[in-house]
C-alpha positions as CSV (number, residue, x, y, z in Angstrom):
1,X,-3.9,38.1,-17.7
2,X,-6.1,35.7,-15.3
3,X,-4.4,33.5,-12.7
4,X,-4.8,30.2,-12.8
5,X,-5.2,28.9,-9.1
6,X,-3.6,25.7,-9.4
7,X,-0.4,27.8,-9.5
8,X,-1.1,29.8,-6.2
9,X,-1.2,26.5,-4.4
10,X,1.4,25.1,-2.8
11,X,0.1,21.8,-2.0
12,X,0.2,19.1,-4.6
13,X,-2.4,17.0,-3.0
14,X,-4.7,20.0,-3.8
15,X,-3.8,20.0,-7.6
16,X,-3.8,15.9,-7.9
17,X,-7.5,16.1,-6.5
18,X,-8.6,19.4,-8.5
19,X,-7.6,17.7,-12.2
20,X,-9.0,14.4,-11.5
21,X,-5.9,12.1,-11.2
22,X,-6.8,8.9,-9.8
23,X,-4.9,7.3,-7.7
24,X,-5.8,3.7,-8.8
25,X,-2.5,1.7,-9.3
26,X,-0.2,4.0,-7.0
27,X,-0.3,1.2,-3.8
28,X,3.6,-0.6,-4.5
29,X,4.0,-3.9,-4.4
30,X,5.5,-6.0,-1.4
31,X,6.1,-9.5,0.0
32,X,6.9,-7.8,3.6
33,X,5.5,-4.5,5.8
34,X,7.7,-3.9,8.9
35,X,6.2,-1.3,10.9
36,X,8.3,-0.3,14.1
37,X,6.9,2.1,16.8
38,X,9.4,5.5,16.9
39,X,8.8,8.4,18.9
40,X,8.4,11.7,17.3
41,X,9.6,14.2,16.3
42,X,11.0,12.9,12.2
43,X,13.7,14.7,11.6
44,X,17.0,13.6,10.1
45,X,17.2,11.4,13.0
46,X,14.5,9.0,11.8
47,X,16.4,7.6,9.3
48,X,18.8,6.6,11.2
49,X,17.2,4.1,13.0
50,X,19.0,1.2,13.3
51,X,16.2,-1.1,12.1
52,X,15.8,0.6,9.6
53,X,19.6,1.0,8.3
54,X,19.9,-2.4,8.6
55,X,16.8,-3.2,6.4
56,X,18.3,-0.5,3.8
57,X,21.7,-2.3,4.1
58,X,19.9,-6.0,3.6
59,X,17.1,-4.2,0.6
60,X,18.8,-4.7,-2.6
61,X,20.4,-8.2,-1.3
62,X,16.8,-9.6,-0.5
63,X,15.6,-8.7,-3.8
64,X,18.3,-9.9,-6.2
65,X,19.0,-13.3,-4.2
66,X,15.5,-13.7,-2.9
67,X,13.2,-11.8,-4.9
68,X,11.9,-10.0,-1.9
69,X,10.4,-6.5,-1.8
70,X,10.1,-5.2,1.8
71,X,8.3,-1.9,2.8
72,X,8.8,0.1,6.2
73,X,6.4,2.5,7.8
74,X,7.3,3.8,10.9
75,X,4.4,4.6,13.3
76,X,4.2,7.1,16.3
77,X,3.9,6.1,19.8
78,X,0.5,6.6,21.3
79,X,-0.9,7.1,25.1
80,X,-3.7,4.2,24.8
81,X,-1.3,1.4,23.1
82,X,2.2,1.9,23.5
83,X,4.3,0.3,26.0
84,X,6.8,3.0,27.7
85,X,10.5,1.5,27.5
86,X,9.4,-1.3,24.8
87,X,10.3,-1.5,20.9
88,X,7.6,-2.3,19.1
89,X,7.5,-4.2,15.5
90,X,4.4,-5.0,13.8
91,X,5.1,-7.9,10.8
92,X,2.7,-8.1,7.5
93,X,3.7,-10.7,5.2
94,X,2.3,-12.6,2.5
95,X,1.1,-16.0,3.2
96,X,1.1,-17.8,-0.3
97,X,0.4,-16.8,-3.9
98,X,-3.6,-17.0,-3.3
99,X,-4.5,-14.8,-0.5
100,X,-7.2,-12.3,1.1
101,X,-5.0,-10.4,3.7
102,X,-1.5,-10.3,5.0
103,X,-0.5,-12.6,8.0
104,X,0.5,-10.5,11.2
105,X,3.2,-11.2,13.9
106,X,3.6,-8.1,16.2
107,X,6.4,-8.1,19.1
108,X,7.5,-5.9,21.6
109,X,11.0,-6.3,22.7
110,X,13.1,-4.3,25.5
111,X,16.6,-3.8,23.3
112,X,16.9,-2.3,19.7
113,X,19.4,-4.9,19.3
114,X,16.5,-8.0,19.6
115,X,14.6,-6.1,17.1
116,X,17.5,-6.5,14.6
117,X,17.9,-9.9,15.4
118,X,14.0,-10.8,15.1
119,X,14.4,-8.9,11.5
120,X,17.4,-11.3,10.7
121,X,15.4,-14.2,11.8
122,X,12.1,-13.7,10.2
123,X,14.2,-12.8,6.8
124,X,16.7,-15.1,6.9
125,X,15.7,-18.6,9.2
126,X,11.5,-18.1,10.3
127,X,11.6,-21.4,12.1
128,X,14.1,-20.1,14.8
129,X,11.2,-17.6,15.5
130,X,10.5,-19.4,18.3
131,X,13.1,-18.2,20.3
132,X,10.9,-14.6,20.3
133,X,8.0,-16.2,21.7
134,X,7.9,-14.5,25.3
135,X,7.5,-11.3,23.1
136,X,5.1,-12.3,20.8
137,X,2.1,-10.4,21.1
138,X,-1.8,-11.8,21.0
139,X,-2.8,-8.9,18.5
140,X,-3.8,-11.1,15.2
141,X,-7.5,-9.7,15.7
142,X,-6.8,-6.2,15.7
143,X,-6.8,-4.3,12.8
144,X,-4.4,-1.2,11.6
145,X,-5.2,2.0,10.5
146,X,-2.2,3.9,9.5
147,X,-2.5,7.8,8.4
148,X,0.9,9.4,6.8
149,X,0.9,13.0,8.7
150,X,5.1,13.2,8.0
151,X,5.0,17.0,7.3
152,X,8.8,16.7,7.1
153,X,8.6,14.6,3.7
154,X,5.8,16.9,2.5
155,X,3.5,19.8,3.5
156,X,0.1,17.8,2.4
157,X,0.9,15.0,4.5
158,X,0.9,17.0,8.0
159,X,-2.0,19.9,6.7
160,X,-4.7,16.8,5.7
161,X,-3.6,13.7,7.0
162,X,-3.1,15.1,10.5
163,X,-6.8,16.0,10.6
164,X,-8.3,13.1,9.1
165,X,-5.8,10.9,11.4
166,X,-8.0,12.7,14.4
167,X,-10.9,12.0,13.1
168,X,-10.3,8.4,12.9
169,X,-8.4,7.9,16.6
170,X,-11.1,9.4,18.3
171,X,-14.4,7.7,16.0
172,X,-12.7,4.4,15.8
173,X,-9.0,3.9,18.1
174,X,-10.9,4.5,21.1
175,X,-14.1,2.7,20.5
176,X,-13.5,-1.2,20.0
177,X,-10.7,-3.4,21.2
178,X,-10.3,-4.4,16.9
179,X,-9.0,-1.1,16.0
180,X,-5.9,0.3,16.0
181,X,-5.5,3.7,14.6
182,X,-1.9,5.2,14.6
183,X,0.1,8.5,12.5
184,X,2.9,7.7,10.8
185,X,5.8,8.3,8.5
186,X,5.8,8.4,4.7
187,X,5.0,5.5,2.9
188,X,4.6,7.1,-0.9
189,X,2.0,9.1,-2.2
190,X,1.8,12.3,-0.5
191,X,0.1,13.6,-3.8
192,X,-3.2,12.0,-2.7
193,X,-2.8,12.7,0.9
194,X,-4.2,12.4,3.4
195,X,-4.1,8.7,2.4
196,X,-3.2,5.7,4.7
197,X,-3.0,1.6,4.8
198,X,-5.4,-0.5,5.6
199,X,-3.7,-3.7,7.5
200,X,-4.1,-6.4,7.2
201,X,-6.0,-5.8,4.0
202,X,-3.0,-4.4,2.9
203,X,-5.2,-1.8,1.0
204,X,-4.4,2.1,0.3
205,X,-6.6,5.0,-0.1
206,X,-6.0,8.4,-0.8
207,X,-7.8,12.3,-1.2
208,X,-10.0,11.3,1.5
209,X,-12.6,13.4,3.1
210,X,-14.4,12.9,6.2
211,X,-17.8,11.1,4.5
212,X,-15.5,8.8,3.2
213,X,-14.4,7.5,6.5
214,X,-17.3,5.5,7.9
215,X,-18.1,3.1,4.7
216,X,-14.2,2.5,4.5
217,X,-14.0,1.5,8.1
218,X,-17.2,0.0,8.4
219,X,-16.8,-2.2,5.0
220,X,-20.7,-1.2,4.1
221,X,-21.7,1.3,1.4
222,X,-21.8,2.4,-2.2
223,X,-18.7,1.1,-3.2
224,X,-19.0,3.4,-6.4
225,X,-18.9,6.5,-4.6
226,X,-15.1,5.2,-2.7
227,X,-13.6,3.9,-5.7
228,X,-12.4,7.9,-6.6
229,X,-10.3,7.2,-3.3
230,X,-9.0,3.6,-3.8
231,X,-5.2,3.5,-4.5
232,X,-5.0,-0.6,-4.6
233,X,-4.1,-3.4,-3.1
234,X,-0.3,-3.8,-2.0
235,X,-0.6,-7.5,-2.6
236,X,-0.5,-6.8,-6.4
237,X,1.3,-4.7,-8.7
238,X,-0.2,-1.5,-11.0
239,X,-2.2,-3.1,-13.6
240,X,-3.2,-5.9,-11.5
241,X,-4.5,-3.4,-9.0
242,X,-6.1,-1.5,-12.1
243,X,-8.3,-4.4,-13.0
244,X,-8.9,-5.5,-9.0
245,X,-10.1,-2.0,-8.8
246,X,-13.0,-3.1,-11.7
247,X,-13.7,-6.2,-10.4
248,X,-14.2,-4.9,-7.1
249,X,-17.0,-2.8,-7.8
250,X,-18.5,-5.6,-9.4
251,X,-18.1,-8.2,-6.1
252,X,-19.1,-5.9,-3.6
253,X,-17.8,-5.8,-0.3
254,X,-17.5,-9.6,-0.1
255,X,-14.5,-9.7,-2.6
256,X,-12.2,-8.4,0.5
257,X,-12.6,-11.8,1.8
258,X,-12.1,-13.7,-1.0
259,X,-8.7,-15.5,-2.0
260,X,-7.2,-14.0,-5.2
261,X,-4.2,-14.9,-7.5
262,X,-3.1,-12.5,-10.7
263,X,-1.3,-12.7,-13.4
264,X,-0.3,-10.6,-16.3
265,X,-0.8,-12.8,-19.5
266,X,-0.1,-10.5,-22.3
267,X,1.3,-7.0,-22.8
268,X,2.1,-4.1,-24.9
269,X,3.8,-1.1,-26.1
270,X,7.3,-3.0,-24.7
271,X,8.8,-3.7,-28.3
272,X,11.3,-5.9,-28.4
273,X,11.6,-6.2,-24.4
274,X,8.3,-8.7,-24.9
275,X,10.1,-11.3,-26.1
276,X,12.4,-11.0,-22.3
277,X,8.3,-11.1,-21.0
278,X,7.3,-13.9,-22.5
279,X,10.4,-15.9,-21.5
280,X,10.2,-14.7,-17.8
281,X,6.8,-15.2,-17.3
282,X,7.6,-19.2,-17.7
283,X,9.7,-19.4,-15.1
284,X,8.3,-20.0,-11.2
285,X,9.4,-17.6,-8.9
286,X,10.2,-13.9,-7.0
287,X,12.9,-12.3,-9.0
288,X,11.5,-13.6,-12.6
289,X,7.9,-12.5,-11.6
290,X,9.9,-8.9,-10.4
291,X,11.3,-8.6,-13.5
292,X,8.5,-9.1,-15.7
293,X,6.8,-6.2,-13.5
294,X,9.5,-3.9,-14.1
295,X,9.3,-4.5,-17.8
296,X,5.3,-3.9,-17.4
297,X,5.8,-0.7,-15.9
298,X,6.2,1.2,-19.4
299,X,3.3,-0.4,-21.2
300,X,0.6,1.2,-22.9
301,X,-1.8,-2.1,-22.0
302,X,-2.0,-5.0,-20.3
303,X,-3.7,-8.2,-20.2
304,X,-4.2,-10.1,-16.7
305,X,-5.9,-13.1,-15.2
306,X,-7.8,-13.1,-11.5
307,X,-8.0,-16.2,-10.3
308,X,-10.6,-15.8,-6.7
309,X,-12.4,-18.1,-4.2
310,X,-14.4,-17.9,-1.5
311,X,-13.1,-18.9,2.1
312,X,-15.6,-21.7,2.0
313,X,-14.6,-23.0,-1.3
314,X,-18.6,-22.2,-2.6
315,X,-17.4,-20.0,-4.9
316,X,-14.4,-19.6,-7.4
317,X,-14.0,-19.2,-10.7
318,X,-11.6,-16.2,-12.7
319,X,-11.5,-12.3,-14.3
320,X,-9.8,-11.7,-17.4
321,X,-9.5,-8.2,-17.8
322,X,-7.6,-5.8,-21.0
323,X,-6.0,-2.3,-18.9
324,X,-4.6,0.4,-21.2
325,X,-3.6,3.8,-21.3
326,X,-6.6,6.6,-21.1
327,X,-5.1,10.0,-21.6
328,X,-2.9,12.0,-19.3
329,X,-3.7,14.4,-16.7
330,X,-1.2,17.9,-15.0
331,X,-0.7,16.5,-11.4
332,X,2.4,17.6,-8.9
333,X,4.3,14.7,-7.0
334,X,5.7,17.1,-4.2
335,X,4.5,20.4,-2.2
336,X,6.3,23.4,-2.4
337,X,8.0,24.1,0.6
338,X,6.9,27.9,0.5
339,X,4.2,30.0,-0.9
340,X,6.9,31.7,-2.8
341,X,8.1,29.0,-4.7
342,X,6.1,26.9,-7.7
343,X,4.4,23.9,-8.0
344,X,6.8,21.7,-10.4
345,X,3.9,19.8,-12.4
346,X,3.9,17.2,-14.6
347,X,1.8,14.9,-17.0
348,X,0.6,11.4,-15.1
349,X,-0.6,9.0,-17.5
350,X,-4.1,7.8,-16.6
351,X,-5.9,4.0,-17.2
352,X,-8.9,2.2,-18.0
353,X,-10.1,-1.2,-18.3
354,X,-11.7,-1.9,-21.4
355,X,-12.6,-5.6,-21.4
356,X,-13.6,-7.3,-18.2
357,X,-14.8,-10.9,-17.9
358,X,-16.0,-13.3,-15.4
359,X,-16.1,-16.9,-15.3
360,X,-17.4,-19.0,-12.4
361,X,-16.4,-22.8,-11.8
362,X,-19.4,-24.9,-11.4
């Protein structure tokens, strides 16, 4: 009886790449990223943080009251940047419903307790921010690079992130003052690692490789030969990211600076839970718009609307786009933690778009 080598390996990374799952559609959505500097090493110990407690404690209020989703990354101090003795919280958060790229705020603060406060504050009553001004830091032009090496979560994470994360800090975080490049903890996904987030694009990639590097840092390049690596952009939900995924490809490079707005129009495969759908998706707002995702999530297609315009107003016009269900691949959502124990694996659905169009304002 042959072996099949997918069983003797241990990473899942390693299978999710070898049967061709792609990670289109895997970036979550979010309104908020709070990245906080923590030194290593992230144990136990990490999650109890107090930032971080208190942003569990304050999660499921802030979506049911506010209809916010927040996501929290925590990031490793580094020799070059950090600031010995300082707390440092980086802020990404959506501007408005038509955007390019997150906003930034970054602070560094001498006591964990200001850093709770500043969270309360930003959440809860943004035009008392003022009051953190002699922290603020000048850091708008500077771009994030964040690479998950969290070995603790999972084994992929630490044996190809922690390589590629190298690579990176010494081609780019040591090269131009615009460039940040930091390691940090997991942030979902470890089945395409190494992957990482691209701030303030807010976009992830995954199953990268060292050729892959330069054209994603350097915005230039056949934008065909990336896509395999493209998870989507956090701004946007799974199908939205699907069809932004298409379109991109279509816009080159220049669609990153362009102003976007989506919307899911029609659905299916949801039986009688449309009828909820089509109610929700009439009412303004977080939690309705939330709720209509969730209700997405088990369709077998989707129609949506991309509404995009140039910075300078030149352009603008709108994608409509049909994503469905194409077939299933065997992936593994977690490493096993020895070479003695098995891979669990499991079918991953897979997607397509199957009608794309474009219409331009004149």
């Amino acid at each position: 009886m042959r072996t099949n080598p997918v069983n003797d390996c241990r990473y899942c990374s390693v299978v999710s790449k070898a049967n061709g799952e792609d990670p289109i559609g895997t970036a979550d959505y979010y309104h908020h990223w709070f990245v906080f500097e923590v030194p290593r090493p992230w144990g136990e110990k990490l999650w109890h943080y107090p930032p971080l407690e208190h942003l569990m404690k304050l999660s499921t209020k802030l979506i049911l009251q506010k209809g916010i989703i927040i996501k929290v990354v925590m990031i490793a101090p580094d020799k070059e940047y950090s600031d010995s003795g300082q707390n440092r919280l980086i802020h990404y958060y959506r501007p408005k419903d038509m955007f390019a790229e997150f906003e930034k705020q970054e602070y560094l603060l001498p006591q964990i307790e200001q850093v709770i406060s500043l969270l309360d504050t930003i959440l809860f009553s943004p035009k008392q921010l003022y009051k953190f001004n002699n922290y603020y830091q000048q850091t708008k032009h500077i771009r994030d690079i964040i690479v998950c090496t969290h070995t603790q979560v999972d084994l992929a994470c630490g044996r190809f992130g922690t390589p590629i994360y190298r690579k990176l800090r010494q081609d780019y975080g040591t090269k131009t003052d615009s460039i940040r490049v930091w390691q940090s903890s997991h942030f979902g996904g470890h089945q395409f690692a190494p992957t990482l987030i691209d701030l303030p694009t807010g976009r992830l990639w995954g199953h990268l490789e060292d050729d892959t590097l330069k054209p994603l840092i350097d915005r230039k390049g056949n934008l065909q030969e990336l896509r395999p690596y493209y998870r989507g952009w956090t701004g946007w939900e799974k199908w939205l990211q699907i069809a932004e995924g298409e379109i991109w490809l279509h816009e080159s490079w220049e669609w990153l600076n362009y102003h976007k707005q989506g919307t899911i129009v029609d659905v299916g495969g949801i039986g009688i839970k449309k009828i909820l759908f089509e109610i929700l998706k009439l009412i303004p707002g977080k939690r309705a718009r939330i709720i209509c995702d969730r209700l997405c999530k088990k369709a077998n297609w989707v129609k949506v609307r991309i509404k995009f315009a140039s910075p300078d107003g030149r352009v603008s016009g709108e994608y409509t786009a049909k994503v469905e269900e194409n077939g299933e691949v065997i992936s593994a959502l977690d490493s096993a933690p020895s070479n003695h124990e098995e891979l669990q694996l499991k079918p991953v659905k897979q997607y397509r778009v199957t009608s794309l169009k474009r219409t331009v304002n004149s």
